[in-house]
C-alpha positions as CSV (number, residue, x, y, z in Angstrom):
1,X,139.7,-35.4,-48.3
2,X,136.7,-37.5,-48.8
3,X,133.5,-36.7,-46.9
4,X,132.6,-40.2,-46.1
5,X,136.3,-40.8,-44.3
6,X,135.3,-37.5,-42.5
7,X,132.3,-38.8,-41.0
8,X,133.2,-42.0,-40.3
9,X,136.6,-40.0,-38.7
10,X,134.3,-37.9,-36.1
11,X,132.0,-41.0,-35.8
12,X,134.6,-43.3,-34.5
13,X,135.6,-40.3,-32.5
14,X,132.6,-39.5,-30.7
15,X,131.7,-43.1,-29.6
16,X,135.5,-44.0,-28.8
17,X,135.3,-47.3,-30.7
18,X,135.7,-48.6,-34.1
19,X,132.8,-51.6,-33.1
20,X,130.2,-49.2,-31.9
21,X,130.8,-46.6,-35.2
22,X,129.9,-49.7,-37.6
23,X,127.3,-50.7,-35.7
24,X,125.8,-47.0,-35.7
25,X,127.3,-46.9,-39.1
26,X,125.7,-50.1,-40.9
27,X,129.0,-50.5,-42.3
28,X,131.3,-53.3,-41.9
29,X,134.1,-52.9,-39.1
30,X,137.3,-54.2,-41.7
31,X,135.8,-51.3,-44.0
32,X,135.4,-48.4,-41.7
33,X,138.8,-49.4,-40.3
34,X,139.9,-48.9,-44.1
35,X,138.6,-45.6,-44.6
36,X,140.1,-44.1,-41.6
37,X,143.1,-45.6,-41.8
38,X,143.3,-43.9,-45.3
39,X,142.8,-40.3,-44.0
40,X,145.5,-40.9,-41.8
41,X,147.7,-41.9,-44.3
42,X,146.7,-38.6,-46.3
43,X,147.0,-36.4,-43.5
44,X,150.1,-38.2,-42.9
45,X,150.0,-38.7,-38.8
46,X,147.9,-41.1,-36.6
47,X,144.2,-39.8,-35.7
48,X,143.8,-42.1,-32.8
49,X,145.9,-44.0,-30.1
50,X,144.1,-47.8,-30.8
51,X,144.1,-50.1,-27.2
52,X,141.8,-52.8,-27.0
53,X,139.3,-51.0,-24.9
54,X,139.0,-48.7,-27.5
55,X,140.4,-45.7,-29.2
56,X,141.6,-41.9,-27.8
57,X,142.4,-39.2,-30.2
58,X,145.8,-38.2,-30.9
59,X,146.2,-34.5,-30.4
60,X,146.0,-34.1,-34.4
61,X,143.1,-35.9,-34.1
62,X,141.3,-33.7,-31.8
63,X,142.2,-30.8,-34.0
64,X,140.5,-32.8,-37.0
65,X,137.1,-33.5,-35.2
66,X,136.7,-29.6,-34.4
67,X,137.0,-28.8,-37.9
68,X,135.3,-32.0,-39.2
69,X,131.9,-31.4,-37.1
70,X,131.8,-28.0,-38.3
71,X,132.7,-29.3,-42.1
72,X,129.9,-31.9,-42.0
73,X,127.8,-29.6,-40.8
74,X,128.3,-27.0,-43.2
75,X,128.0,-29.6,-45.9
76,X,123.9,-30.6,-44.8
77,X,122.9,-26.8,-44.2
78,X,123.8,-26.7,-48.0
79,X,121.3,-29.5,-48.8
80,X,119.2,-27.9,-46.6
81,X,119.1,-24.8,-48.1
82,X,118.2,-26.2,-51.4
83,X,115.7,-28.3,-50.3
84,X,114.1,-24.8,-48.6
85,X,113.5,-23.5,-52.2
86,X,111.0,-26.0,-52.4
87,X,108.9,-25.5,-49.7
88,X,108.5,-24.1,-45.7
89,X,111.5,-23.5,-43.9
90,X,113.5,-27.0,-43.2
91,X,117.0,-28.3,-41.8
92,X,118.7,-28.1,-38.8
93,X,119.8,-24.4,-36.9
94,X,122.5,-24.4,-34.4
95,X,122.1,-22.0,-31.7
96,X,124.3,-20.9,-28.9
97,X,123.1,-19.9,-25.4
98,X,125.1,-18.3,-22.3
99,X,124.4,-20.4,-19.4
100,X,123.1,-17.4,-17.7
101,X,120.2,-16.8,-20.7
102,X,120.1,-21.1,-21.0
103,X,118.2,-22.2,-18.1
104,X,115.0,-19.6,-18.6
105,X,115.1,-19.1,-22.4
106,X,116.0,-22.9,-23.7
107,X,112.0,-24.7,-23.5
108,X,110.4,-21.0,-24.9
109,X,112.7,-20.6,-28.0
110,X,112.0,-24.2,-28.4
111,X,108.6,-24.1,-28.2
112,X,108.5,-20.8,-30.3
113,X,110.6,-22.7,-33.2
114,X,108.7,-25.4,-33.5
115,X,105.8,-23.7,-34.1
116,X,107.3,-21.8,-36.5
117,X,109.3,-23.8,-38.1
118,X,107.4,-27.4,-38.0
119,X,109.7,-29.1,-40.5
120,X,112.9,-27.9,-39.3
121,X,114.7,-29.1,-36.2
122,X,116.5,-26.7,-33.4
123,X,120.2,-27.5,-31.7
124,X,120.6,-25.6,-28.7
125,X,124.2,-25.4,-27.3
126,X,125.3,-23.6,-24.2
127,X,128.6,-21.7,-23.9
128,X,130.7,-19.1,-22.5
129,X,130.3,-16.5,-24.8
130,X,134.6,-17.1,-25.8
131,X,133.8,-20.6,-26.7
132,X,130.5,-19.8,-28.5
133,X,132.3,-17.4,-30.9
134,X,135.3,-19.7,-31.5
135,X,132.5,-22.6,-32.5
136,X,130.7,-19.8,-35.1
137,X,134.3,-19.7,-36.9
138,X,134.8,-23.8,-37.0
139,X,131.0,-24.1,-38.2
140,X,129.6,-25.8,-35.3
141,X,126.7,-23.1,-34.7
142,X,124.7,-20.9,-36.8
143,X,124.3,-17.7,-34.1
144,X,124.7,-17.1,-30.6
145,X,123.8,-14.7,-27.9
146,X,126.9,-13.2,-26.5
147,X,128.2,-10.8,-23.6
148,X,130.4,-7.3,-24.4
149,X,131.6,-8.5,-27.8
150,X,134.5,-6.9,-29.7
151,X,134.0,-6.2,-33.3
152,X,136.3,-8.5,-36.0
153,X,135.8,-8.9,-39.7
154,X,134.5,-12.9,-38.8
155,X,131.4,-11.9,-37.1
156,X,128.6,-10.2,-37.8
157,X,127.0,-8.5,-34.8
158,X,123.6,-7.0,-33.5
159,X,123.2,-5.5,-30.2
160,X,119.9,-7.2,-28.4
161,X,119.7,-5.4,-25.2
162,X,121.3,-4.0,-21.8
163,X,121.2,-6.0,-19.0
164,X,121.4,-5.2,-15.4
165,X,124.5,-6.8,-13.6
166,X,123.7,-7.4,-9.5
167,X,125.7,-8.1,-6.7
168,X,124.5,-11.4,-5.4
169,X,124.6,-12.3,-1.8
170,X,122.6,-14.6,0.9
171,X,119.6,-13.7,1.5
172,X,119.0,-11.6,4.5
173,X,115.4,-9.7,4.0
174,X,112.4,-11.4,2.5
175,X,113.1,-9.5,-0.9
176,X,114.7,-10.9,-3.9
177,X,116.5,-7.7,-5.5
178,X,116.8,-5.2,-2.8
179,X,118.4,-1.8,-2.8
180,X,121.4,-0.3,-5.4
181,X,125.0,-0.9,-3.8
182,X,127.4,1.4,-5.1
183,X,130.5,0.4,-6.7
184,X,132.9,0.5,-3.7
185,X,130.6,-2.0,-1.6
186,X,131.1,-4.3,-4.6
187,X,134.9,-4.1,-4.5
188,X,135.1,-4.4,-0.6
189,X,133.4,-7.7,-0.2
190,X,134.6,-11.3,-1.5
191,X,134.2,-12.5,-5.1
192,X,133.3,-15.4,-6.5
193,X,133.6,-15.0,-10.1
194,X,134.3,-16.6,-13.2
195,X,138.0,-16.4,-14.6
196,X,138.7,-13.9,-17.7
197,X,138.3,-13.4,-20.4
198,X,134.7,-13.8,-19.1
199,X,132.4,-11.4,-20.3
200,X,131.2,-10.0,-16.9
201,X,134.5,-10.6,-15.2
202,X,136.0,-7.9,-18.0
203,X,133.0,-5.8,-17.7
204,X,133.7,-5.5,-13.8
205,X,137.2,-5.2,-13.8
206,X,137.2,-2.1,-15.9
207,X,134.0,-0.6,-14.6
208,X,136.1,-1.0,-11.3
209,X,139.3,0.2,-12.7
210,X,137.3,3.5,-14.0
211,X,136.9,4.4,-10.1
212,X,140.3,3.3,-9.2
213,X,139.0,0.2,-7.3
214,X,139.9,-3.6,-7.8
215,X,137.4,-6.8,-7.1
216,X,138.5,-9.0,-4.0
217,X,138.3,-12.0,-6.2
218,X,138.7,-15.0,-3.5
219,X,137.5,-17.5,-5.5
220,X,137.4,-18.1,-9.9
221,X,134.4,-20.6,-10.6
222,X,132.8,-20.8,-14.2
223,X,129.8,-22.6,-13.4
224,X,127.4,-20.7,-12.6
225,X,125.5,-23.2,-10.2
226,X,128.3,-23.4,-8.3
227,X,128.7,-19.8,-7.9
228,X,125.1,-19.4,-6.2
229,X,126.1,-22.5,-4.4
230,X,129.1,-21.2,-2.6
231,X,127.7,-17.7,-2.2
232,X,124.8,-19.6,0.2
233,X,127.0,-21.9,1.5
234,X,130.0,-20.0,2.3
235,X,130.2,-15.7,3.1
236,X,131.1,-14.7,-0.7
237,X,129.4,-12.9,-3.1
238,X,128.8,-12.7,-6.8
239,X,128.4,-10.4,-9.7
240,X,125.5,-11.7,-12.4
241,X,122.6,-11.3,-13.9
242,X,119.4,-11.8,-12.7
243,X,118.3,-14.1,-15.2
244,X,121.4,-16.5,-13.7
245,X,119.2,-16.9,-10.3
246,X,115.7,-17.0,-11.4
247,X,115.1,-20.8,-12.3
248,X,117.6,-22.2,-10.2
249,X,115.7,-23.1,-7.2
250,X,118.1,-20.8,-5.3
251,X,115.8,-17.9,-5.3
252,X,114.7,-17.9,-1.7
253,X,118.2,-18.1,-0.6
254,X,119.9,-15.2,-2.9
255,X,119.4,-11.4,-3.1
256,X,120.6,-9.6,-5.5
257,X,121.3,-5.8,-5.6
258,X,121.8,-3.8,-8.5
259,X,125.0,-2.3,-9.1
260,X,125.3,2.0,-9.3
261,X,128.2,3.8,-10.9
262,X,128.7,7.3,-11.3
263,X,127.1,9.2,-8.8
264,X,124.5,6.2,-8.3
265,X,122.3,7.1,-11.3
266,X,123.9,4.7,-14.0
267,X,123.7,0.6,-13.6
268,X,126.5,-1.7,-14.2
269,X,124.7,-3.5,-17.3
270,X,126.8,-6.0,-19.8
271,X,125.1,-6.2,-23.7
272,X,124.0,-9.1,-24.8
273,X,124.9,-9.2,-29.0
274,X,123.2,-11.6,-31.4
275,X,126.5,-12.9,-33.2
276,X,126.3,-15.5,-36.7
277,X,129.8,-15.9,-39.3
278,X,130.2,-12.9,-42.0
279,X,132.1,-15.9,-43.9
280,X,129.0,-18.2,-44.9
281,X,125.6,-17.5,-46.1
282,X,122.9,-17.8,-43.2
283,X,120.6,-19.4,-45.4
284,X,116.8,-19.0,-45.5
285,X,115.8,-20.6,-42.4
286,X,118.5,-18.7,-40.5
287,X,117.3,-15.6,-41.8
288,X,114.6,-16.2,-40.5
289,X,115.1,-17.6,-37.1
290,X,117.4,-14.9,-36.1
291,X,114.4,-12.1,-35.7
292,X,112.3,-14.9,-33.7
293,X,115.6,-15.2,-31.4
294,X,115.7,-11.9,-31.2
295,X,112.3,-10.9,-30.3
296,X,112.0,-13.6,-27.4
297,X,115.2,-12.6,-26.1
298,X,114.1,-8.6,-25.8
299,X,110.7,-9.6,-24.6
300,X,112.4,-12.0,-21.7
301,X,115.3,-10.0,-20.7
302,X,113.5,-6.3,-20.8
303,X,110.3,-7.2,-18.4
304,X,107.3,-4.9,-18.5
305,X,108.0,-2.5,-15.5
306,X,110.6,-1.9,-12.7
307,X,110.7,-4.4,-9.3
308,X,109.1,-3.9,-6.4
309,X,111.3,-3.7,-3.4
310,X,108.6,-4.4,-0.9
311,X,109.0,-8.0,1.3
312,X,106.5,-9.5,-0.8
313,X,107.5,-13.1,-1.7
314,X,105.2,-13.7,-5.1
315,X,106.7,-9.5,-6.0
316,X,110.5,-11.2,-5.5
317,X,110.0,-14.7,-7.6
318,X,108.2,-12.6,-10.0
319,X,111.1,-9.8,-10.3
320,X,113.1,-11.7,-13.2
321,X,111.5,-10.4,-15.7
322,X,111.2,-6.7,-14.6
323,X,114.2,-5.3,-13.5
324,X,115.8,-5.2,-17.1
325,X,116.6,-2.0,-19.6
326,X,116.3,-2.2,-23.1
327,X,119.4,-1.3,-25.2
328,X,119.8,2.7,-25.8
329,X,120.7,2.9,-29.4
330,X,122.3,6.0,-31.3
């Protein structure tokens, strides 16, 4: 398979048109045509369904362009990394994000990185933590952060740190996180939650099934805008993080309480694991991006000190970043 019909392949792909691919391209139409329609003929089936408005993959197509993006990519960190041996840290590093973790810790890894790393460039790319895993396998990222993850020989993983899990409701009081609610409150009111195998969805459900209780799931939403949307909008409630309400202009209208377990002294936290492939080399600049990840993560999920349940509004927007336990090793 040649690398050239590859990337002209996920090229045409990603713009849905043989005329806008050449134009990106700089290559003639006739010719890009040629080179696609050879692959086909190698891989022996049709990679796209050609109308004149266009092109659509085939379903052996869309199979193609998940491993040709990751293929490509793997191709350039290779460059990359020999190009590193001859000076600072360069190329491109591919990082996944929760959604939850996204919205507050995107612009300061960014801005971390590129001070840094000043000749290399960041891709951040936001994902359930199922998805994000499946993408280290094809290639497409470098290392995520993910939720609860189950050791396998593919992935090499590295706890980060604990973090609280709260039961999120319409704000009642003036506070932002109020008072512990004990696992049977969580189980008697209405869920909206995201579907399995979702990280904190499994992590409640057997929590819950440790008690002998069950979640009233009413409602199974993955978006996790949506979730604080309907839990002001409508009377249901939600299990998340903190970090999923701070920064999402919903904070006056949530509360969140931390969830209690056995006997009320242990929290209902989910870990978050630093994740990259055990089947390809990280590379210098990865090596050396991971620790940065790392550090920003601990120091923006931990906090410095405990909340402050008083009514105070500036105590609840500032809680975010001080109702979080670090990880408990050994």
């Amino acid at each position: 398979m040649d690398l050239k019909q590859l990337d002209y392949f996920v090229r045409v792909a990603e713009l849905g048109s043989f005329t806008r691919a050449a134009s990106v391209l700089r290559v003639a139409q006739p010719a890009l045509s040629r080179q696609v329609r050879s692959l086909e003929v190698e891989l022996r089936q049709p990679l796209f369904d050609r109308n004149g408005r266009g092109v659509t993959l085939t379903e052996a197509g869309k199979r193609l362009l998940a491993h040709g993006r990751g293929i490509l990519q793997q191709v350039e960190r290779a460059r990359q990394d020999l190009e590193e041996q001859r000076g600072a840290a360069a190329g491109l590093v591919s990082i996944g994000l929760p959604p939850s973790l996204s919205r507050t810790l995107t612009t300061p890894l960014v801005e971390a990185f590129r001070a840094r790393f000043p000749k290399a460039t960041l891709s951040v790319v936001e994902g359930l933590s199922t998805y994000m895993l499946e993408w280290l396998t094809q290639g497409r990222i470098d290392c995520a952060l993910v939720y609860n993850a189950t050791p396998a020989a593919a992935f090499e993983l590295q706890p980060v740190v604990d973090e609280d899990l709260y039961l999120v409701s319409a704000r009642r009081g003036a506070a932002l996180v109020g008072r512990p609610v004990p696992l049977a409150e969580v189980a008697a009111h209405e869920l909206v939650i995201p579907s399995r195998p979702h990280a904190i969805r499994m992590r409640l459900e057997a929590t819950l099934a440790e008690a002998e209780l069950k979640p009233r799931v009413t409602l199974e939403v993955e978006s996790v805008p949506a979730i604080l949307d309907l839990v002001v909008r409508h009377p249901l409630h939600a299990v998340l993080a903190l970090n999923a309400i701070v920064g999402s202009a919903r904070e006056q209208e949530l509360a969140a309480r931390p969830i209690v377990a056995a006997g009320g002294k242990k929290r209902l936290a989910t870990t978050i694991w630093m994740a990259s492939s055990a089947q390809r080399p990280r590379g210098p600049l990865l090596e050396q991006a991971m620790p940065l990840v790392r550090g920003l993560v601990e120091a923006h999920v931990t906090g410095a000190a405990a909340p402050s349940l008083a009514p105070s509004a500036d105590r609840a927007k500032g809680a975010a970043n001080r109702t979080k336990r670090p990880l408990r090793r050994g």
